[in-house]
C-alpha positions as CSV (number, residue, x, y, z in Angstrom):
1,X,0.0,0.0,0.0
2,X,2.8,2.5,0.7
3,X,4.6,1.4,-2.3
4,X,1.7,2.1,-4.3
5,X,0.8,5.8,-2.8
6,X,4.3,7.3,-3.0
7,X,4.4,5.5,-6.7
8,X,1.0,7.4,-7.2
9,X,2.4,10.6,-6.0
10,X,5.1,10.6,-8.1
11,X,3.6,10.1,-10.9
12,X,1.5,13.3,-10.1
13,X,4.1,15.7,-9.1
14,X,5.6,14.5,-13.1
15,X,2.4,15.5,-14.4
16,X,2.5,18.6,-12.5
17,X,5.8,19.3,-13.8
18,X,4.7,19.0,-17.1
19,X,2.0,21.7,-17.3
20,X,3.6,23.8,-15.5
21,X,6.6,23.3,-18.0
22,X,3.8,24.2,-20.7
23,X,2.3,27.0,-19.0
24,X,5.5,28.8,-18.7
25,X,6.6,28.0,-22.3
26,X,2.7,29.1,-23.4
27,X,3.5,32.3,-21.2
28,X,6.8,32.8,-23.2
29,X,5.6,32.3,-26.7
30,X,2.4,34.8,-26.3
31,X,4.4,37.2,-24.5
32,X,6.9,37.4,-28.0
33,X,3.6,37.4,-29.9
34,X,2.3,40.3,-28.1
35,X,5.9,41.8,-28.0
36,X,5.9,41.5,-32.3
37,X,2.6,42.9,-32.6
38,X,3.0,45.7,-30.6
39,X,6.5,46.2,-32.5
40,X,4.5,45.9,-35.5
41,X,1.9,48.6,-34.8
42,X,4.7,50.8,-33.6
43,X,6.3,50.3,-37.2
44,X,3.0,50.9,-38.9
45,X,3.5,54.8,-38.9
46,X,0.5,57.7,-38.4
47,X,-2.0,58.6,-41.4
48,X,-4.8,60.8,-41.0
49,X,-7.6,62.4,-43.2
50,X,-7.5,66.0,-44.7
51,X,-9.2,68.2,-46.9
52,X,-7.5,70.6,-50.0
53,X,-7.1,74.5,-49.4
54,X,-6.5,77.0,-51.5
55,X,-6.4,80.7,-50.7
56,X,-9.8,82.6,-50.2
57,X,-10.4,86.5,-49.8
58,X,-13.4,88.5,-49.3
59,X,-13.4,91.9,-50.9
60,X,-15.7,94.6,-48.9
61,X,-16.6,97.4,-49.2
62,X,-15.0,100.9,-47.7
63,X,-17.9,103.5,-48.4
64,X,-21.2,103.1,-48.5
65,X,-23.5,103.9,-51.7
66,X,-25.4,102.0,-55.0
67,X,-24.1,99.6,-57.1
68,X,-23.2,101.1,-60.2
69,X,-22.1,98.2,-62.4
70,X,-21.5,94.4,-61.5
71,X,-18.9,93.5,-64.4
72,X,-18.0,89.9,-63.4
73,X,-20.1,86.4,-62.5
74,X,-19.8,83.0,-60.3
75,X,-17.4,81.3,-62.4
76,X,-15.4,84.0,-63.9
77,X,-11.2,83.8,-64.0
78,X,-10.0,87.5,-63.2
79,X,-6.1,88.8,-63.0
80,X,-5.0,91.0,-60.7
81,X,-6.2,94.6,-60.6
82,X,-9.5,93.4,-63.1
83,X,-12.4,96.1,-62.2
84,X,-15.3,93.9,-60.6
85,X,-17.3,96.5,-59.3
86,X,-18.1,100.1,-59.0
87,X,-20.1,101.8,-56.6
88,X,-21.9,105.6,-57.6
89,X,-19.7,108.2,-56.4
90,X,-21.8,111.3,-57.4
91,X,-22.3,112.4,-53.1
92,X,-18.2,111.8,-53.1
93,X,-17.7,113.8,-55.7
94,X,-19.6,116.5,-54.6
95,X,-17.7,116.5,-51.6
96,X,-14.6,116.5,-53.8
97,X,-16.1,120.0,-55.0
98,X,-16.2,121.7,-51.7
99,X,-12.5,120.4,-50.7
100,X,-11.3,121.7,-53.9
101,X,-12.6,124.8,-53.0
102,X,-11.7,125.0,-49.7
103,X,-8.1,124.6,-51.3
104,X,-8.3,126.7,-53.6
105,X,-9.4,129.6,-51.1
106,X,-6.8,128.6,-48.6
107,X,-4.0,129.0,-51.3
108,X,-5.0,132.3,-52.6
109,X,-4.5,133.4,-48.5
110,X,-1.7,131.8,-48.2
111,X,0.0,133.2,-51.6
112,X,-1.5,137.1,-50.4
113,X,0.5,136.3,-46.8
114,X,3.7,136.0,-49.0
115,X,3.0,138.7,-51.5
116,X,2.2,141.6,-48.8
117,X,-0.6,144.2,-49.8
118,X,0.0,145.9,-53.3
119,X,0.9,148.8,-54.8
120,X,-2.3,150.5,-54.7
121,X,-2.9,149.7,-51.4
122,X,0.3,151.1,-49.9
123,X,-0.1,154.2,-51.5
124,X,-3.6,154.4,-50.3
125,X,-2.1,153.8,-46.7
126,X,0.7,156.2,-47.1
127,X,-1.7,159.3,-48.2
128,X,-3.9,158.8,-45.6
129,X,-1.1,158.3,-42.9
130,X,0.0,161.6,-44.3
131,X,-2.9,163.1,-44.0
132,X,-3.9,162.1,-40.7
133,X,-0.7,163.7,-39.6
134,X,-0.9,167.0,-41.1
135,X,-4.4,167.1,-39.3
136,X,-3.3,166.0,-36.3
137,X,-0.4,168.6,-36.3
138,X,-2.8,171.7,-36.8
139,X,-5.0,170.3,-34.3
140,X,-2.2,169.8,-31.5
141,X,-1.2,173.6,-32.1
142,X,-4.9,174.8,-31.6
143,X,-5.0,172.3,-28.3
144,X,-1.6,174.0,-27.0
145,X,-3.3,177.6,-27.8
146,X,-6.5,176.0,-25.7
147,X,-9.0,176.4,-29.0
148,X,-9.7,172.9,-29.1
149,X,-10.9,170.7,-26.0
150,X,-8.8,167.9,-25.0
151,X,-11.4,165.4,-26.3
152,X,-11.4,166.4,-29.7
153,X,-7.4,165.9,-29.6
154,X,-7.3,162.9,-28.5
155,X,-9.7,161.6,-31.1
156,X,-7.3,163.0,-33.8
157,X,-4.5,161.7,-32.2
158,X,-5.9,157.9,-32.5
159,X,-7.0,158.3,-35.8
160,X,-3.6,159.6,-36.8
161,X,-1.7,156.3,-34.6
162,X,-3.9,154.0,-36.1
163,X,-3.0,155.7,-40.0
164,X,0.5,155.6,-39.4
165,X,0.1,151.5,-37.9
166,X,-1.5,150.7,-41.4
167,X,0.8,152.2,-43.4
168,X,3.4,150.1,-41.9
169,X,1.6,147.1,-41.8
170,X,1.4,147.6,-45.6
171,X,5.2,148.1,-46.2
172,X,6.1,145.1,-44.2
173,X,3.6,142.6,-45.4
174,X,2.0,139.8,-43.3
175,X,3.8,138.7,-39.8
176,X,5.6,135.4,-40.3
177,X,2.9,133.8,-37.9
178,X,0.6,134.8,-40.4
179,X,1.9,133.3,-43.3
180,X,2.5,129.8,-41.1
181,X,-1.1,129.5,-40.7
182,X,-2.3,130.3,-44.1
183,X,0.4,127.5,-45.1
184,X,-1.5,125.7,-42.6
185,X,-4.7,126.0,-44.0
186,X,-3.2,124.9,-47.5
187,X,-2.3,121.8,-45.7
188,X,-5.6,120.9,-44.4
189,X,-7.7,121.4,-47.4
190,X,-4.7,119.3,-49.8
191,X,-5.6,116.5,-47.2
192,X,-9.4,116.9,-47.2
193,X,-8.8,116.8,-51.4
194,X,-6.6,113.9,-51.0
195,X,-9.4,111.6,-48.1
196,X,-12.0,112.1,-51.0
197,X,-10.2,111.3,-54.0
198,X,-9.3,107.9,-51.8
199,X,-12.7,107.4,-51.7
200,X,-13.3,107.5,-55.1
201,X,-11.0,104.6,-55.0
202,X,-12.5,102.6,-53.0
203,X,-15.9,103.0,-54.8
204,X,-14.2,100.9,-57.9
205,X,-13.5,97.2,-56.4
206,X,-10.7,95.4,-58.1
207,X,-9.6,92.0,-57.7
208,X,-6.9,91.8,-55.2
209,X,-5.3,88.8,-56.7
210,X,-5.4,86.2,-59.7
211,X,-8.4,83.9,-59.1
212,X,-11.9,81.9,-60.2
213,X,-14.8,84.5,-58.8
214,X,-16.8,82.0,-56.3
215,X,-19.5,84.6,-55.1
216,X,-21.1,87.9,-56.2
217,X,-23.3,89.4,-53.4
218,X,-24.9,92.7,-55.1
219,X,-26.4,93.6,-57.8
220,X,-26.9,96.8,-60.3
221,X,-28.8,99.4,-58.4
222,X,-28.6,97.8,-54.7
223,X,-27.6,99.8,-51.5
224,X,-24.7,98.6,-49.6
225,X,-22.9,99.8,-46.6
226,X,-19.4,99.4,-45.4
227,X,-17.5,96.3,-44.6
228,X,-20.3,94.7,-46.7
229,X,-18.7,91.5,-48.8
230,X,-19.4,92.1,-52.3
231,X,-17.3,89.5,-54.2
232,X,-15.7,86.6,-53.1
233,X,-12.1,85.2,-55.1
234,X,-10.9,81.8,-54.7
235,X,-6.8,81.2,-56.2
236,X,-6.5,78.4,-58.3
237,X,-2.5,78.7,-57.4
238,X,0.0,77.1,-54.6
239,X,-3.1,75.0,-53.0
240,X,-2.3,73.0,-49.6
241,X,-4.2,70.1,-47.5
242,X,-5.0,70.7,-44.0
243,X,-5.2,68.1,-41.3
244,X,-5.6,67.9,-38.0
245,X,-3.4,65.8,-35.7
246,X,-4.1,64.9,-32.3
247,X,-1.0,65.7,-30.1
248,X,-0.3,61.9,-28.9
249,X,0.8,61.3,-32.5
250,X,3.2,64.6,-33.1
251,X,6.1,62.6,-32.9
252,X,5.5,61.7,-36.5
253,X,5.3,65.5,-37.3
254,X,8.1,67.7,-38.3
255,X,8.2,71.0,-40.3
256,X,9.9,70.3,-43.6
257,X,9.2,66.3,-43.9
258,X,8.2,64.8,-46.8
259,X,4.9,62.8,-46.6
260,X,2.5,60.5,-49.1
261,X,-0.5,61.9,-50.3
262,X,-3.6,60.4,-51.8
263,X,-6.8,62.1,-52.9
264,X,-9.9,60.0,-52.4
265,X,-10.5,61.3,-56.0
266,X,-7.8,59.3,-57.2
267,X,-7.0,56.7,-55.1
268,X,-4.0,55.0,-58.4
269,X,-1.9,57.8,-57.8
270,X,-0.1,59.0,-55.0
271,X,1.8,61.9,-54.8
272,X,4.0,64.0,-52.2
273,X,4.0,66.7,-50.0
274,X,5.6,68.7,-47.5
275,X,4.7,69.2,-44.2
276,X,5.2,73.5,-44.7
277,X,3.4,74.5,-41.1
278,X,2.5,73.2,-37.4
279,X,-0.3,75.4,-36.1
280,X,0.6,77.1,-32.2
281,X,-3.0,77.5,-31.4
282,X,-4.5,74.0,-30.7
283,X,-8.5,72.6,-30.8
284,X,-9.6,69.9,-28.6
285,X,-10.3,66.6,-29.9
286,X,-12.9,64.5,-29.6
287,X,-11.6,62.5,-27.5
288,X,-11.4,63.6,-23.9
289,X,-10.6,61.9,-19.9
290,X,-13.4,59.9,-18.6
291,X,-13.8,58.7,-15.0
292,X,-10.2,58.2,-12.8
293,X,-8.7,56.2,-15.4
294,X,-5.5,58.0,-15.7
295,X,-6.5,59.3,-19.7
296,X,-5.8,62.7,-20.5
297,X,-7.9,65.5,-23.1
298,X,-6.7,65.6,-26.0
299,X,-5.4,68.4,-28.2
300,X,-5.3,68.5,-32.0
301,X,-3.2,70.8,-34.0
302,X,-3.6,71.9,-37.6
303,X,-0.9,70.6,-40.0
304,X,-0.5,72.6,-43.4
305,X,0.9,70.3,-46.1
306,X,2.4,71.9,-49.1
307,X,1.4,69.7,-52.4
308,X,4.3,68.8,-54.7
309,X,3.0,68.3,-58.5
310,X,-0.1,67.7,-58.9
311,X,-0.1,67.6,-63.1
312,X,-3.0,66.0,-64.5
313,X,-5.3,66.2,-61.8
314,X,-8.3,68.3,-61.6
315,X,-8.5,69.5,-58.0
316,X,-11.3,71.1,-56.1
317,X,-11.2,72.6,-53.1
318,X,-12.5,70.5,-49.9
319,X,-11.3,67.2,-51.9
320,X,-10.6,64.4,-49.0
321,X,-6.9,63.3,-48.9
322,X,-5.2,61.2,-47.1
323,X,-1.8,62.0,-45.7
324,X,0.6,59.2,-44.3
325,X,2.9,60.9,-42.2
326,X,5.5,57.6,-41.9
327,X,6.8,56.8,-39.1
328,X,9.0,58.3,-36.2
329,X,12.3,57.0,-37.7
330,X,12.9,60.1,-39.6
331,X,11.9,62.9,-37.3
């Protein structure tokens, strides 16, 4: 009996050996299965969805008025500098009117400041100066011999002073303070003439840059005030795809790298790009911390990716792309 239970046990603890033998060796092989995996999704690189850009401006309007003339339509390719609007500037020019004549009386001051009184005029001055003082000379004899009264005199005597004052003033001309204002006031009415004639600018819209015309919001006839947007200019030139990557994959982003690029459009032909910008002002992400499980929020930051060639291809803007960004290796 003895023999038999200690042959029994033995043959257990062998047994016993055995799975734990395999265990460990099960243990072993799915840890280096998990180990590969992991080192193959670690290899696998980032790629994330974008969408095509190209450059979009607004042009307003600086003054308010009518529409005069619409000269362009949704569609329409326009250069540089290409009239698209103009507004009625008949109030403007009106105004331009009055500050040309506002100039024009300001110079004429300003030249009479500089040219003194005239010939006629200082003569005029001089005779009655001379007059007043002959008169004033008989009069202060007939005061000394008491047949005038001291009232009388002194009227005399102030018109004579103020004779003699405007004579002078019309030998020497205008005091130099004089002439600085009516300079002054030549200043102020070129500048009023120069403010309106820049509104008469801005009453004719040109297109700020080459471009397809996407929008036209006036028409012919229709009131519009300032910083209204009239017409809107897409480029067809330099576009870019935009994509937002969360922060827990920016190791795989790097200003200057060269990534993969393939438009949904046409999924047989991938091209290249370059990562050209990293946006400094982040969004949140969708996803975000839940609960106490250690998770963070996450950011996303926009990544601008400059297109290299695209020859060929019609593009459009908002066309889905998808960028792979590689992996880390080359950061």
């Amino acid at each position: 009996m003895d023999n038999s239970a200690e042959i029994k046990e033995t043959g257990f603890f062998k047994h016993f050996k055995v799975i734990v033998i395999g265990l460990v060796f099960v243990v072993v092989i799915l840890g280096a299965v998990f180990a590969g995996v992991a080192a193959m999704e670690q290899d696998q690189g980032y790629s994330a969805q974008g969408s095509l850009k190209y450059e979009e401006t607004d042009l307003n309007s600086k003054v308010p008025g009518n529409i005069e003339q619409v000269l362009v339509e949704e569609g329409d390719n326009v250069k540089k500098g290409d009239v698209l609007l103009i507004i009625s500037g008949e109030s403007i020019e009106a105004k331009k009117l009055q500050a040309q004549g506002a100039l024009a009386a300001a110079e004429a001051t300003y030249q009479k400041a500089l040219n003194g009184a005239r010939n006629q005029e200082v003569i005029q001055a001089k005779t009655a100066a001379e007059l007043y003082e002959k008169t004033y000379l008989r009069v202060k004899t007939l005061f000394e011999d008491g047949a005038v009264s001291e009232n009388d005199y002194d009227q005399v005597f102030a018109q004579y002073i103020a004779a003699r004052e405007t004579y002078d003033m019309a030998l020497q001309g205008a005091r130099p303070e004089d002439v600085l204002a009516a300079e002054a006031l030549v200043l102020q009415a070129e500048g009023a003439v120069a403010e309106v004639d820049s509104y008469l600018e801005d009453c004719i819209i040109t297109a700020s840059m080459d471009g397809v015309v996407t929008a036209v919001n006036a028409n012919e006839g229709e009131l519009i005030s300032t910083g209204m947007p009239l017409v809107t200019i897409l480029s067809e030139e330099d576009p870019w795809i935009e994509v937002n990557v969360l922060e827990s994959e920016l190791r795989y982003i790097n200003e200057g790298k060269t990534v993969k690029v393939t438009f949904a459009a046409y999924r047989d032909r991938q091209m290249e790009g370059t990562i050209r910008e990293v946006s400094r002002q982040p969004d949140f992400a969708v996803k975000r911390a839940t609960g106490n499980n250690g998770d963070f929020d996450i950011l996303s930051y926009g990544v601008k990716v400059r297109l290299n060639g695209s020859e060929g291809l019609t593009l459009y803007p908002g066309m889905t792309v998808m960028v792979d960004f590689g992996d880390g290796n080359d950061i």
